[in-house]
N, C-alpha and C positions, 0 to 999 in steps of 0.2 A: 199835298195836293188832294182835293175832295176825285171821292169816286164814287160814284153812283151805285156802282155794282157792289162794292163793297159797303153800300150804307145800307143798297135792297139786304144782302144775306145778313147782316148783323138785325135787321129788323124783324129777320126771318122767324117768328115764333110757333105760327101755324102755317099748316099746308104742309102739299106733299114737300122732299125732303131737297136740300141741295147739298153734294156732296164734290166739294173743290179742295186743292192744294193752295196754301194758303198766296202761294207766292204767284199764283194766275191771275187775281184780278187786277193786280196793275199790267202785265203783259195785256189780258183783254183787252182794258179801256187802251192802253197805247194805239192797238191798232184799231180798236173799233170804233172810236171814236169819231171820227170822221164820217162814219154812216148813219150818225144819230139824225132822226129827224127829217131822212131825205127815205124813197122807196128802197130798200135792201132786202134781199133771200138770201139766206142763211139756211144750212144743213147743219144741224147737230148730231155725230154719230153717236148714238147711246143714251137714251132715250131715260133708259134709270124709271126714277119714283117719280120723274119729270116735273120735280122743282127748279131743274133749270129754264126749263120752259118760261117758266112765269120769270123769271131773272130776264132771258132775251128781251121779254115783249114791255119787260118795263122800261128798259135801259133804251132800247130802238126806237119804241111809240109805233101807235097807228099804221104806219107804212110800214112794218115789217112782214115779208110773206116768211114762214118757220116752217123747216120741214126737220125731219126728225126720222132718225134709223132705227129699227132694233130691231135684235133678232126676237123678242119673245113677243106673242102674238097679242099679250094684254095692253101694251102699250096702245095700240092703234084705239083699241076698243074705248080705254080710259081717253086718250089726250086728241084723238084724233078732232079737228073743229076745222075743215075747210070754211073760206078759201085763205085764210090766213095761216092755217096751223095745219099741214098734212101729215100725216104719221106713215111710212112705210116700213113693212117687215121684212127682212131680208139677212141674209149672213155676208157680211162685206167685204169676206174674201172670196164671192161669187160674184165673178165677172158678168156673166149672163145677167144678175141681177139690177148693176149697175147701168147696164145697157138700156134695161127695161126705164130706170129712175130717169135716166138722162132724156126718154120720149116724153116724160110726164111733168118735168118741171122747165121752166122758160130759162133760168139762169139763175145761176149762183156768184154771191157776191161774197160771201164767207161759207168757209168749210172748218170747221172745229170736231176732228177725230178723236172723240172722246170711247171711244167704238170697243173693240176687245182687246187693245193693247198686243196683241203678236206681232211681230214683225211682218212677216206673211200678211196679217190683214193689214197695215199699214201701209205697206208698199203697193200692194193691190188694188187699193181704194187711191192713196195718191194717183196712180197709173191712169188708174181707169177717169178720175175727177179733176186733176190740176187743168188740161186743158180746156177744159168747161166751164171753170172758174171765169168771171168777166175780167175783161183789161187791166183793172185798179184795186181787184181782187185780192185777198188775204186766206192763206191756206194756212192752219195751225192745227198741230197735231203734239199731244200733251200726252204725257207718263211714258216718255218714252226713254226704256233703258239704256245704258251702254252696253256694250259689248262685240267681239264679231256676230255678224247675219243681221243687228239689232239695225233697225230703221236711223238711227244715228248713223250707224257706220255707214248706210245706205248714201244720207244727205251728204256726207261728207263726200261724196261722190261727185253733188252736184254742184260741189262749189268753185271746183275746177272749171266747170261750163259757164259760171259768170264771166268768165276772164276771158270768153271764145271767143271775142271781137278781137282779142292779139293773139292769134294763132300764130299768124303768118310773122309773128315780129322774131326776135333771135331766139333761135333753135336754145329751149331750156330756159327762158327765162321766165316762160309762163306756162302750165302744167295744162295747156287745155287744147281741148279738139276745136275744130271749126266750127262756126256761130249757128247753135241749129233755133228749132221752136223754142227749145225751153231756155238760152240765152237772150233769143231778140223779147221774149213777154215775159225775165223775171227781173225786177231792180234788184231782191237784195235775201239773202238768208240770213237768218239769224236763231240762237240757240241759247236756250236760257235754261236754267234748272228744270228739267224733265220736259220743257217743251222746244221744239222747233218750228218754225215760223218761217213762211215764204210769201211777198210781196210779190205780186204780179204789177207790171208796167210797159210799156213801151221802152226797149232797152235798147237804141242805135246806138253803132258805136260812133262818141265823139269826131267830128271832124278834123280836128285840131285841140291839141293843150291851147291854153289862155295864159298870155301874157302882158302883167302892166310893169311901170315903172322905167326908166333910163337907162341904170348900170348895173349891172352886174357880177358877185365872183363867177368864177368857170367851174363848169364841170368838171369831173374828173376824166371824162371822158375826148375832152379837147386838150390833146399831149402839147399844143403852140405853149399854153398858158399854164397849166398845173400837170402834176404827177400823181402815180397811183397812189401814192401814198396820203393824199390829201396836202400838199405843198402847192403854192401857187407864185407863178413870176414873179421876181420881187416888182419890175417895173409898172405891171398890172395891177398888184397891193397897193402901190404907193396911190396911181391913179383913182382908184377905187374906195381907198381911206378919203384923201381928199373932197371926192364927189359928193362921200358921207357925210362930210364936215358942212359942205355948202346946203346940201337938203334940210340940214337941221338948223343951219342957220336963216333957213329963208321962208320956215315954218311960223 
């Protein structure tokens, strides 16, 4: 499958530098792709030699507004280019700081924490930035290790909370608390070789399962007709063999 992003860095011979993991730019285009060509703000924490910079504004076009983190003061001076391109200086394990970015940008549509890799900064910036993310939003936060305290161990926290729309269903069947903010606006986590990925969406929970078709085997949970053991009535089998027989034959 062609990737833009990966055609831009192979092309890359001059300019400032980009410096990626090789296995991110199809994670990228997966979820970025959808933003191509329509208005999107985008935060990249880590601002670097800001080769990646020029990577964004190719891959998005035109309507990308880019803002961009670092702690080190040169960045702003070199890449700063309002109104499209804002550079802020900051350390992004400073809450107070984030407060400040959050008055000064309208909305964020991708967050990519390419930032100092700690945990502590990771979890801190998630905190203070995932709910400011818009509705349809993608949060992705890269190089991120395992271990205990490690931001991994963190997400795996939150994966419990997808499931918080069945709290109330049978005690232990599902690992999760009742459905707060970060259940009703996230569809989906996901975790790929040093990076983790969060989908923002509208997350109600279903009304009802969906149901087509005629006949059925049983559950194992209806004792009239099967056992725990996965055994079912014989008189039920036989009905339900037959039924088989007829739908194939009238296909």
């Amino acid at each position: 499958m062609e990737n833009p992003l990966w055609e831009f860095f192979q092309a890359r011979n001059n300019g400032p530098g980009i410096h990626k993991w090789l296995q991110y730019f199809d994670i990228y285009h997966r979820y970025f792709s959808k933003f191509v060509g329509q208005e999107v703000h985008m935060l990249e924490i880590g601002v670097q030699s800001g080769g990646s910079l020029d990577l964004w504004r190719h891959y998005f076009g035109d309507k990308l507004f880019l803002y961009g983190v670092d702690i080190n003061p040169y960045a702003k001076a070199l890449f700063d280019s309002p109104p499209h391109t804002r550079i802020f200086i900051g350390d992004q394990q400073n809450r107070s700081f984030w407060a400040e970015f959050r008055s000064q940008v309208p909305r964020l549509d991708i967050v990519l924490d390419d930032g100092g890799h700690t945990a502590q900064q990771q979890i801190a910036t998630f905190e203070e930035l995932y709910n400011f993310v818009s509705e349809h939003g993608v949060y992705m936060i890269e190089d991120v290790p395992p271990g205990p305290g490690s931001f991994l161990a963190y997400a795996r926290e939150h994966t419990a909370e997808l499931f918080g729309h069945y709290a109330s269903n049978i005690p232990g069947r599902f690992s999760a608390t009742k459905p707060g903010l970060f259940t009703k606006t996230t569809m989906g986590i996901a975790f790929y070789d040093m990076q983790v990925v969060y989908e923002k969406g509208r997350h109600a929970r279903p009304p009802l399962p969906v149901r087509k078709g005629k006949f059925w085997m049983p559950y194992n949970t209806d004792k009239n007709l099967s056992s725990a053991d996965g055994g079912v009535d014989a008189g039920h089998l036989k009905n339900f063999q037959e039924a088989l027989v007829r739908s194939r034959s009238s296909d």
